[in-house]
N, C-alpha and C positions, 0 to 999 in steps of 0.2 A: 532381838530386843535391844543391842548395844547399840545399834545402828540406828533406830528410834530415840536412843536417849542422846545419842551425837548430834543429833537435826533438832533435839527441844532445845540441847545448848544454843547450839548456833542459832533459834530464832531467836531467842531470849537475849541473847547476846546482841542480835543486832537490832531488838526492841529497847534496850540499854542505851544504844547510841542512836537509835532515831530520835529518843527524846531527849537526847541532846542535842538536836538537830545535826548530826553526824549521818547526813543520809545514804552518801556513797559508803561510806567504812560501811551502813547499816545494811545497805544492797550486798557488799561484797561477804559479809560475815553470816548474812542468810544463807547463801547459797544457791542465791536463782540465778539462771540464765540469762541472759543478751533479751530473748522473748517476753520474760516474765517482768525484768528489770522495765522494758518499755510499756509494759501494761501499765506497771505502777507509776511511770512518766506521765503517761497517759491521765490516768487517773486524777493525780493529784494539778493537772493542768484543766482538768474538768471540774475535778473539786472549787478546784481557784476562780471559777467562771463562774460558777453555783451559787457561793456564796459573797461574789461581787454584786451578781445578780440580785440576791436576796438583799445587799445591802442599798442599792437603786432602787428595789420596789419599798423597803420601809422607810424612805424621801420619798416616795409618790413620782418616781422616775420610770413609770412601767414602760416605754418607748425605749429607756437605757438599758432596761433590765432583758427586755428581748433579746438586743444586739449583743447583750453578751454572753445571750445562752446559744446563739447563733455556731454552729459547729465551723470553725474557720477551714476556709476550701472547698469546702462543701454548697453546694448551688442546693437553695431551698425549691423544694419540690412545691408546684402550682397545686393548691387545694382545691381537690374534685367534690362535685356534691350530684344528686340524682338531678337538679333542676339545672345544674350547669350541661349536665349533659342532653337533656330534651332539650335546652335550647341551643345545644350544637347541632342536634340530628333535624331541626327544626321543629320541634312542637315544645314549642317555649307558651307561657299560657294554659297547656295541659294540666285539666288536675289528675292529683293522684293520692294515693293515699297506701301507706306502708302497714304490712300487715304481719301478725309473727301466726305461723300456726303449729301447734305439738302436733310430733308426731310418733 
């Protein structure tokens, strides 16, 4: 039980100093790891992207607002669709018609 009320200090403590934007003292007074620390790198540079974004789409910037949700490094994967693929295998023009059935 000591041991659970040591780790509520120390988060608490370094919720103290996060909102003082004291953010490395806050990483280091939590007690995470090298791993966890980079999650939270992570995140908050995703956050930052998010609501840039958001701020582009409410100026009617929706073209900005992609390129910044755009994961940097990362090669955007080519959107597949069933018609993209009959007209690779050639029967492009085919109809078709998609069907759900319970079973």
């Amino acid at each position: 039980m000591a041991r659970y009320l040591e780790k509520y200090r120390a988060i608490f403590s370094a919720v103290a100093f996060a909102e003082m934007n004291e953010h490395e003292t806050a990483l280091e007074l939590s007690g995470l790891g090298y791993g966890m620390r980079k999650k939270v790198a992570d995140l908050k540079q995703y956050l930052q992207r998010v609501f840039a974004a958001t701020a582009f789409t409410d100026v009617a910037c929706h073209d900005m607002a992609v390129e910044m949700l755009k994961e940097p490094g990362v090669k955007a994967r080519e959107t597949r669709s069933f018609s993209r693929f009959l007209e690779e295998v050639g029967l492009q023009g085919v109809r078709f018609q998609y069907v759900v059935a319970r079973i």
